[in-house]
BAFI-3210 file (N, C-alpha, C; in Angstrom, 3 decimals, decimal comma, padded with zeros to 6 digits):
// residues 33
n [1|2|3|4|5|6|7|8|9|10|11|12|13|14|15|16|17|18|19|20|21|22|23|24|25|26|27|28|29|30|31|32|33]
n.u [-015,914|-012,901|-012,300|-013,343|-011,534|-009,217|-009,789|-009,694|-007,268|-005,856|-007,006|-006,067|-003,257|-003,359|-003,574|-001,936|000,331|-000,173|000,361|002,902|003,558|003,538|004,632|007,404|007,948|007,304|009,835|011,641|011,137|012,178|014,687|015,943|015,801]
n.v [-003,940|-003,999|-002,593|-000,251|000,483|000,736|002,665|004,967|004,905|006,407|008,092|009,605|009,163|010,902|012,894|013,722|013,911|015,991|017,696|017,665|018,377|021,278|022,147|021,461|023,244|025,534|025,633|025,697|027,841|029,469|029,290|029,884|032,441]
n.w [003,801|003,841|001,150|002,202|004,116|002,630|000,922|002,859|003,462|001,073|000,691|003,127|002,746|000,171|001,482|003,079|001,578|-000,137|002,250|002,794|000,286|000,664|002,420|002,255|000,052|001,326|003,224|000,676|-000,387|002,052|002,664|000,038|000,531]
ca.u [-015,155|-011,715|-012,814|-013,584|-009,959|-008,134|-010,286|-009,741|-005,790|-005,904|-007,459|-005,152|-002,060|-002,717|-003,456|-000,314|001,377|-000,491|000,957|004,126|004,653|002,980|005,726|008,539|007,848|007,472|010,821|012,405|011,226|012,418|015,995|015,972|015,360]
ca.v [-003,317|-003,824|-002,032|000,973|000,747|001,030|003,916|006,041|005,169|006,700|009,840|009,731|009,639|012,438|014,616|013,675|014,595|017,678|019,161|017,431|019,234|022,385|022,230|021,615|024,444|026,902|025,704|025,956|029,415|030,442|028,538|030,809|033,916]
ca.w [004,898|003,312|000,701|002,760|004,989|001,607|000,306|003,460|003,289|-000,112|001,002|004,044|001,917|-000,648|002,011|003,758|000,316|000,088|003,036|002,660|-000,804|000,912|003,740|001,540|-001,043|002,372|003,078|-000,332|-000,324|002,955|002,116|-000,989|000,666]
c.u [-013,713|-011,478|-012,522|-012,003|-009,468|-008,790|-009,731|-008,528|-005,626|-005,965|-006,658|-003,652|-002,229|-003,187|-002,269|000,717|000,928|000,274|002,278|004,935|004,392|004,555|007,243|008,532|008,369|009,108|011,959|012,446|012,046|014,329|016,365|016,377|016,685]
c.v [-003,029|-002,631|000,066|001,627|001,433|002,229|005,294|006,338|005,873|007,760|010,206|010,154|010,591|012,980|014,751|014,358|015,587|018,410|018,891|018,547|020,973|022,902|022,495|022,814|025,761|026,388|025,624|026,969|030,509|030,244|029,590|032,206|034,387]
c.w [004,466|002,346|001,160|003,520|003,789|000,913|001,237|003,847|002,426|000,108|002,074|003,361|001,225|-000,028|002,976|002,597|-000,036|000,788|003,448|001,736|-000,147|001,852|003,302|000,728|000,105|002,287|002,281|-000,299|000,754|003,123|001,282|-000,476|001,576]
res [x|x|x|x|x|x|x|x|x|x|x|x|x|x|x|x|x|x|x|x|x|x|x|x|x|x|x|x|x|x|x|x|x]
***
């Protein structure tokens, strides 16, 4: 069971940092522009 919590944090976080860096980039670009 533990196991499983800490696997689906894992996958929780890099998709939090996915659309973290996704979010930031848009607003580097639009900063830029």
């Amino acid at each position: 069971m533990k196991g499983n919590l800490t696997a689906s944090f894992v996958i929780l976080d890099q998709s939090l940092n996915f659309y973290l860096n996704k979010i930031t980039k848009n607003l580097n670009l639009l900063l830029l522009t």
